[in-house]
C-alpha positions in Angstrom: -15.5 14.5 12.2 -15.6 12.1 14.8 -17.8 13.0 17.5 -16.5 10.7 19.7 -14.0 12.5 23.1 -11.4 10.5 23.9 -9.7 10.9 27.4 -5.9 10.5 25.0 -5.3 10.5 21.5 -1.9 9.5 21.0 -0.3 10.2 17.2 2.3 7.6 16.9 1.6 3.7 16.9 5.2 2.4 17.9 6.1 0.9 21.2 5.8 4.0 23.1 2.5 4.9 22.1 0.9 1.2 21.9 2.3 1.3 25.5 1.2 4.1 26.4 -2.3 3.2 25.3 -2.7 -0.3 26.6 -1.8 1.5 30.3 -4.4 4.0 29.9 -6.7 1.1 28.6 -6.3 -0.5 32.0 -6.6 2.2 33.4 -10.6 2.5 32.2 -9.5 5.8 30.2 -10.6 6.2 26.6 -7.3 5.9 24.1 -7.8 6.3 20.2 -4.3 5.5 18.6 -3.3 7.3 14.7 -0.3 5.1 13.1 1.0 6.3 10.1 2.6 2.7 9.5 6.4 3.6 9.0 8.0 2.6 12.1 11.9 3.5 12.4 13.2 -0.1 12.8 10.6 -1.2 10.1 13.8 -2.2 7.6 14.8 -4.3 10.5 15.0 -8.2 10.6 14.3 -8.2 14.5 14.1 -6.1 17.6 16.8 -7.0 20.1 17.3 -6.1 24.0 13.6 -6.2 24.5 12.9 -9.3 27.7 10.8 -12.2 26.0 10.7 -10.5 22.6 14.3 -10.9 21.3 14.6 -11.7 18.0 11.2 -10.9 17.1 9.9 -8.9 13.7 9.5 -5.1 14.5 5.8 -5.0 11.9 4.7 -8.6 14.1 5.5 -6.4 17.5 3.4 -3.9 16.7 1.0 -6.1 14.9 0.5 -8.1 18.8 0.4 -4.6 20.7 -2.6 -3.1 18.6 -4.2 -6.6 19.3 -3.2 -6.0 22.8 -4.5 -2.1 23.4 -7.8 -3.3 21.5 -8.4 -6.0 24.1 -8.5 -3.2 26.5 -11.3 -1.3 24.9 -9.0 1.1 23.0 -8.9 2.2 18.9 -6.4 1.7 16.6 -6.9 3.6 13.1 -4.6 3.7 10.5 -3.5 7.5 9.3 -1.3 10.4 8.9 -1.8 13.2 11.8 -0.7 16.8 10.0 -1.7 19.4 12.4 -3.7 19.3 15.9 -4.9 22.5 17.5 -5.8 23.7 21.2 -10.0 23.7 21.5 -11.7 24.9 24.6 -12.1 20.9 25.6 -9.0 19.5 24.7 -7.3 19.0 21.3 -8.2 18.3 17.8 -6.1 16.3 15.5 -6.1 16.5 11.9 -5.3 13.6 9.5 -4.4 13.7 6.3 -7.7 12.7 4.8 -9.5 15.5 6.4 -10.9 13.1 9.6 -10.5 15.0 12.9 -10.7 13.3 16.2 -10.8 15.0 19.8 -9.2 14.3 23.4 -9.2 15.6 26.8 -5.1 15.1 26.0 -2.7 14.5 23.4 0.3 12.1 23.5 3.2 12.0 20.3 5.4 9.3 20.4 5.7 10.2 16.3 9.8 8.5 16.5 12.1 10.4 14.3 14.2 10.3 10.9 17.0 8.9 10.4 18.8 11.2 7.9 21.4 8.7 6.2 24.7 10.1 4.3 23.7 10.9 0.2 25.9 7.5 -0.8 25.2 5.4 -3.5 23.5 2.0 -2.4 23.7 3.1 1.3 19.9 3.4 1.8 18.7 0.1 0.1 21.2 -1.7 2.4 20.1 0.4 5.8 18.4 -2.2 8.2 20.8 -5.3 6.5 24.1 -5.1 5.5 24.6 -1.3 7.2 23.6 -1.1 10.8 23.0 1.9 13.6 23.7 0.3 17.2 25.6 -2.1 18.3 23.7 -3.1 21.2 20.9 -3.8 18.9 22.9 -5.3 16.0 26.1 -6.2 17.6 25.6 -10.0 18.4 24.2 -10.8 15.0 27.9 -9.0 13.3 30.3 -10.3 16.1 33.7 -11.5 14.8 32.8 -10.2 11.2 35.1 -7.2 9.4 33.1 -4.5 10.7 33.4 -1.0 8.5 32.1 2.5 10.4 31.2 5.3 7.9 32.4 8.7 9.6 29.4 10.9 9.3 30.5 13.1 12.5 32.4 13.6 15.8 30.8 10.4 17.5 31.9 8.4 14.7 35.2 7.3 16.9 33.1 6.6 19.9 31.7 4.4 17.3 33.8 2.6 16.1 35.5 2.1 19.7 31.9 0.4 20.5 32.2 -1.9 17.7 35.0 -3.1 18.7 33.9 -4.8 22.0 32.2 -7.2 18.9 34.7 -8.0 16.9 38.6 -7.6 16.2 38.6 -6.3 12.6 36.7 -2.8 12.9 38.0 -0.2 10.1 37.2 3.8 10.7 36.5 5.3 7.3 36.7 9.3 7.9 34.6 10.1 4.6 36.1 13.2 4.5 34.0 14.3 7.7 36.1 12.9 10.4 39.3 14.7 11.7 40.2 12.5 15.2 42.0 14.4 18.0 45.7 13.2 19.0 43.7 11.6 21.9 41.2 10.0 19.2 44.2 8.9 17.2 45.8 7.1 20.2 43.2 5.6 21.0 42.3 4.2 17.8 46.0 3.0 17.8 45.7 1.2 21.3 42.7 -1.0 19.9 43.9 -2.0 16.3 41.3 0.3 14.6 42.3 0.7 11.1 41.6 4.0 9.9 40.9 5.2 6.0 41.2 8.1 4.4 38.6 9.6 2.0 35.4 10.2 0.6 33.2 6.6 0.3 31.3 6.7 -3.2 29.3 3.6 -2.5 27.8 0.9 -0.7 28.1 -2.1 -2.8 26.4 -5.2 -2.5 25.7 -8.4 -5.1 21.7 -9.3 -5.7 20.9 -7.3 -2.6 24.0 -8.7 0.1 26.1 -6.4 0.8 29.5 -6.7 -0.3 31.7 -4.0 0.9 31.8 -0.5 -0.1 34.5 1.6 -3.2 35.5 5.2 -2.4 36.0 8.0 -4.8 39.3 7.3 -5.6 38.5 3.8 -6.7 39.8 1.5 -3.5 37.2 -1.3 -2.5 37.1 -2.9 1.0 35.4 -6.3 1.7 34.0 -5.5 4.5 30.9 -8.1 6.1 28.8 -5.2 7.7 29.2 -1.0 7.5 28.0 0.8 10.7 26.6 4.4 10.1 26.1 7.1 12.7 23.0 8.8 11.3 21.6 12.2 12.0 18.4 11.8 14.1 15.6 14.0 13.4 12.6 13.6 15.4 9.3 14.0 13.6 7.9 16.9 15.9 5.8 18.7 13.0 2.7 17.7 14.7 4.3 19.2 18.2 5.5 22.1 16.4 1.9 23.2 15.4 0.9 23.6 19.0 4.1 25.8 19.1 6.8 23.3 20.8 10.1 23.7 19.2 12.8 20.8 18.3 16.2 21.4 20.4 19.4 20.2 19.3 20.3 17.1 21.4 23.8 17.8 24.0 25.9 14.8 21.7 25.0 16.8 18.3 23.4 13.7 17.3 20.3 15.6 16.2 16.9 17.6 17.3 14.7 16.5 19.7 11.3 17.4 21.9 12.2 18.2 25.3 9.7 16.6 27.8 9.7 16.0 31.2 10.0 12.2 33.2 6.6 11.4 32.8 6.6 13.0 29.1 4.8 16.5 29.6 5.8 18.8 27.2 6.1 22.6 27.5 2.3 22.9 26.4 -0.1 22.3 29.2 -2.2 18.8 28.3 0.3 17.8 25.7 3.1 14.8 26.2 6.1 12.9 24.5 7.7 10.2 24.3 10.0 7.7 22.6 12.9 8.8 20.1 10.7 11.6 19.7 12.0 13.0 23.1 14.6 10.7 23.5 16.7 10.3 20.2 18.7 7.4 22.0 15.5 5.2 23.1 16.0 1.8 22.0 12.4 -0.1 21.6 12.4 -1.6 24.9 13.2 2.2 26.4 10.6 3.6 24.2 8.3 0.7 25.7 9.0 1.4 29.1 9.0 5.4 28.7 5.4 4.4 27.1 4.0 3.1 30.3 5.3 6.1 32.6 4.1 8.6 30.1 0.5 6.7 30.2 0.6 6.7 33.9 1.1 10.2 34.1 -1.7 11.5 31.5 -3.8 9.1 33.8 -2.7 10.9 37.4 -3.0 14.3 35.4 -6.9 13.6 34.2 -7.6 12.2 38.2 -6.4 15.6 38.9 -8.7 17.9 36.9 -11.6 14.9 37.4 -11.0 15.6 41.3 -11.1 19.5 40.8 -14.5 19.2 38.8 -15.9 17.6 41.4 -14.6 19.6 44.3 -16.2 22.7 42.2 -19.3 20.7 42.0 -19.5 19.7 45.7 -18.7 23.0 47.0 -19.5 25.6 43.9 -22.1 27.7 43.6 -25.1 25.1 42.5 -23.7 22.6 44.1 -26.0 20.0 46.9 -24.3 21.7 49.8 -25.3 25.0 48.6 -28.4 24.1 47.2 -29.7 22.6 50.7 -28.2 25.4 52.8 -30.7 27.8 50.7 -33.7 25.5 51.0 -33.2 25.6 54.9 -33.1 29.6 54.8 -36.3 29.7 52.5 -38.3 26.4 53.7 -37.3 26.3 57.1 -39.0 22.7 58.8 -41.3 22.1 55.7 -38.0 20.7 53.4 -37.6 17.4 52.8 -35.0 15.8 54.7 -34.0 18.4 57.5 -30.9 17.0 59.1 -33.1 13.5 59.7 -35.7 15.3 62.1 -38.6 13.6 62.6 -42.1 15.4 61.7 -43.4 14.8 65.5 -39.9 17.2 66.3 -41.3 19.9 64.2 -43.2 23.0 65.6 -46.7 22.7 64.9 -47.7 24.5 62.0 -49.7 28.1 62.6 -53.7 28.5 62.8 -55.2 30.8 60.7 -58.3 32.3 62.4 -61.4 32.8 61.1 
């Protein structure tokens, strides 16, 4: 085990926990990062939204922010946290390979899963030719035939989005999707074509997508397929210290319930990014980072102050120790509220 007692170990290497770390790294605080190294938006070309780093590789963002939390005394280490348990100074985290690290506090920002429709082809195109959101994908598909899978009740809210990017958006229920007369209207009012049934594949021609063929046999040319997935966040390592997943208010999927600056249920332990917050793009995630950091700092200052008001004013501490030493030494102790020896009474003669 490492003996080493960080102030934060954080389990998760993304952009919520690299920015969690490099603010408790400025912060003078000792920050050990574990990265299992399989961020969400890994199958990604580029992170979009995110000021001054549009466009950029997701693996090359996280690549810079581990160089970045470094730089500020912290530790990166590459592994896969399975269990972490309450000890009388903190937490212990368990990897994988049997390694165990310590802190004073314990940040996830683990992400979650996205749990994709069982569709032939549809996974080996997720991150290319079959997208999530629009605001991170939208610009790069704008003006294109845009397909949206129906995988559940949001999957018209979906396909409404879409269509601020492009005329030709076409609803595929998947025989999941029953729209509402409202639904339907709307739909109508915005040229949404809709589809009936099931989809039996994603198709695509030496890995570009191509369109996708439902059961029946029908193929659509379609330039891009948008897929609401079910997001599952990946709270086993929360769950150990006996946090439970919630099921998020859209039905999108479970998440950790933590407050503004990320503190969890359990005492010491935080969240944040899609781990708490299923719809945290990486820029949110970022930011959420840097507030959850902030907060494990203000929350150590705290306890730090209360050790040292117990040590000021406690039982052994200087205040106590010098009020005894006057009752016992009286004038002989060193340093009697800066009396000078000629002040003293003159000590006693013994006779003879």
């Amino acid at each position: 085990m490492d003996t080493t007692r960080y102030d934060v170990v954080i389990v998760g290497g993304g952009a919520a926990g690299l920015s969690a770390a490099i603010t408790l790294g400025r912060a003078l605080r000792s920050v050990l990062v574990i990265d299992s190294g399989t961020p969400r938006n890994g199958p990604a070309a580029g992170v979009h939204g995110y000021l001054s780093r549009d466009g950029m590789n997701p693996l090359e963002l996280l690549s810079v922010g581990r160089s970045e939390v470094r730089s500020y005394g912290g530790t990166v280490i590459d592994g896969d946290a399975v269990s972490a348990r309450r000890t009388p100074d903190g937490f212990e985290v368990s990897l994988g390979d049997a390694r165990r690290f310590s802190g004073r506090r314990l940040l996830v920002t683990t992400g979650l899963t996205d749990e994709l429709p069982p569709i032939v082809g549809l996974r080996e195109q997720w991150g290319k030719g079959v997208v999530h959101c629009p605001y991170c994908h939208g610009w790069e598909i704008r003006g294109q035939r845009i397909g949206v899978l129906g995988t559940g009740p949001l999957s018209v809210h979906q396909a409404l989005l879409f269509r601020q990017w492009s005329p030709d958006i076409t609803l595929f229920l998947n025989d999941t999707v029953e729209p509402t007369d409202e639904e339907w209207d709307k739909l109508a009012a915005r040229s949404i074509t809709v589809v009936d049934g099931a989809v039996a594949s994603v198709d695509a021609v030496d890995g570009v997508f191509t369109g996708l063929t439902l059961r029946q046999g029908s193929s659509f040319d379609i330039q891009a397929l948008a897929v609401g997935t079910r997001m599952e966040a990946r709270s086993g390592l929360l769950e150990s210290l006996g946090l439970t997943s919630q099921v998020h208010p859209s039905g999108a999927g479970r998440y950790i319930e933590a407050g503004a600056m990320g503190a969890t249920a359990v005492p010491g332990v935080y969240a944040g990014g899609n781990v708490s917050n299923l719809m945290a793009q990486v820029v949110t995630a970022a930011a959420e980072g840097v507030m959850t950091g902030a907060g494990i700092n203000a929350d150590l200052i705290e306890e730090e102050t209360r050790w040292a008001v117990a040590g000021h004013f406690g039982p052994f501490s200087a205040a106590s120790e010098a009020a005894v030493a006057k009752i016992v030494l009286g004038h002989r102790r060193h340093g009697l509220d800066g009396q000078k020896a000629t002040d003293m009474a003159p000590a006693a003669t013994v006779e003879r």
